[in-house]
C-alpha positions as CSV (number, residue, x, y, z in Angstrom):
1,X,43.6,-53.0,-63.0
2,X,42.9,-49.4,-62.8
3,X,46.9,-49.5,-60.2
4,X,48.7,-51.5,-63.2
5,X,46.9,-48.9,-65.6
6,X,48.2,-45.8,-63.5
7,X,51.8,-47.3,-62.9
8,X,52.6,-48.4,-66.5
9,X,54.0,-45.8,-68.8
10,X,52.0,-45.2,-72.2
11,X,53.0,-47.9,-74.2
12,X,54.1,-49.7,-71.1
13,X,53.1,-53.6,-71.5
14,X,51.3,-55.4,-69.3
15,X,51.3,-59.5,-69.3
16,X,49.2,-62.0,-67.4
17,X,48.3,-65.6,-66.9
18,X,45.5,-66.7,-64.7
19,X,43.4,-69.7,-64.5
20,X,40.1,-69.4,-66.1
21,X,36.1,-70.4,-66.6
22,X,35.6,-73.3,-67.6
23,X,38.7,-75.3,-66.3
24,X,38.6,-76.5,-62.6
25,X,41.8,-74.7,-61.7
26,X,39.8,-71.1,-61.7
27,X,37.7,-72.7,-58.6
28,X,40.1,-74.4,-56.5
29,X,42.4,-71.9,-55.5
30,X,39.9,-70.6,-52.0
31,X,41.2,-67.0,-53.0
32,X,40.1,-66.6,-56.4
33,X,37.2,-64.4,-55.9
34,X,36.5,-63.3,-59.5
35,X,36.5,-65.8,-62.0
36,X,38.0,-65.2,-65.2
37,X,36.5,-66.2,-68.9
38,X,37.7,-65.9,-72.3
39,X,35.7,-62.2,-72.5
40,X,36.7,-60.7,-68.9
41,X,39.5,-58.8,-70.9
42,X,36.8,-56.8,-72.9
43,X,36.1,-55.0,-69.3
44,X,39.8,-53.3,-69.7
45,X,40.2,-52.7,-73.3
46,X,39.1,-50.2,-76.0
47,X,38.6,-46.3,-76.5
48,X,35.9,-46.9,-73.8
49,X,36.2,-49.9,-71.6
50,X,33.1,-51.4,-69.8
51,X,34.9,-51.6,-66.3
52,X,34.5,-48.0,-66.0
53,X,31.2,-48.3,-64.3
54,X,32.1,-50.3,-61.9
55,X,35.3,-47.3,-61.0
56,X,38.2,-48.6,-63.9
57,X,40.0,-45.8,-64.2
58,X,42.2,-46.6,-67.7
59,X,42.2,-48.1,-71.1
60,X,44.6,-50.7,-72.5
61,X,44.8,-51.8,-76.1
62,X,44.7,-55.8,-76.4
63,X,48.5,-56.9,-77.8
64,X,46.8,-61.0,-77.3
65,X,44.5,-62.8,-75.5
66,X,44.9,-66.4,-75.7
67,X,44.3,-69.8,-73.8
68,X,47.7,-71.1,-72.8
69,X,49.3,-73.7,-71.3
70,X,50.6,-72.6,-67.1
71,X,53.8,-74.4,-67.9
72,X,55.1,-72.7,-70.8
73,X,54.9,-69.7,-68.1
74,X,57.6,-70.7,-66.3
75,X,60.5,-71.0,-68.6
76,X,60.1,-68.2,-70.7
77,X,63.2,-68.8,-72.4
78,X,62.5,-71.7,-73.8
79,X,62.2,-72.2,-77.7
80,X,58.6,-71.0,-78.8
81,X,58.1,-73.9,-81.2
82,X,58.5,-75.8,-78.1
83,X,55.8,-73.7,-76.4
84,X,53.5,-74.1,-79.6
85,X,54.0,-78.2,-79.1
86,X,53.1,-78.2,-75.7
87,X,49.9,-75.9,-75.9
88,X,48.8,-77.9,-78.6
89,X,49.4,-81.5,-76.5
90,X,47.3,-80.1,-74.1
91,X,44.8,-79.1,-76.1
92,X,44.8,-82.8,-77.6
93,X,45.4,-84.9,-74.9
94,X,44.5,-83.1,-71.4
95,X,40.9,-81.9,-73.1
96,X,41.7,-78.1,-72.8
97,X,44.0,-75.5,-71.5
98,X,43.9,-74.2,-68.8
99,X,45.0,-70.4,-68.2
100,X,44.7,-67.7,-70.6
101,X,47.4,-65.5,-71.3
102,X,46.8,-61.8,-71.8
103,X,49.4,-59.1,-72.3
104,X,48.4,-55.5,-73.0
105,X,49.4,-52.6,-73.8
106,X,48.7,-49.2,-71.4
107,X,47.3,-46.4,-73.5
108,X,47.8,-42.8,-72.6
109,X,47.1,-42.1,-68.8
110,X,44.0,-40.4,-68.2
């Protein structure tokens, strides 16, 4: 995180979707050593961002955090009130979602 922070511009954006705690697709990939959770953001974010004691160098403001469906990932031009359908069929029919969807925005470099 503290890389992406350096590279990115102030302003710059940065967007990610990982698997996360509590869905089984955050423990079956062998190379997922960290395990992600609704709060892991937190760590990255803010005037003074918890991660710095374990050596994050860099602060991003939150643009979203939310859980999202992996498919609507992978077309991203589709329509979004077709995204917004399936997210919420899989929140109503496959129990949960299972990735969550953070994009952020790189404040000044320090």
């Amino acid at each position: 995180m503290s890389e992406i922070h350096r590279v990115l511009v102030p302003g710059g954006r940065f967007l990610a979707l990982t698997p996360a705690y509590p869905h089984t697709s955050a423990f079956t990939d062998p190379t997922h050593v960290n395990f992600i959770t609704k709060d892991t953001h937190e760590y990255f974010t803010g005037l003074n961002p918890s991660g710095a004691m374990y050596g994050f160098k860099g602060a991003f403001e939150v643009v979203q955090v939310r859980w999202e469906a992996s498919s609507n990932a992978y077309n991203l031009n589709q329509p979004s009130w077709r995204k917004t359908i399936r997210r919420l069929h899989r929140q109503i029919f496959a129990g949960s979602l299972s990735h969550l969807l953070w994009e952020f925005s790189a404040n000044k470099q320090l």
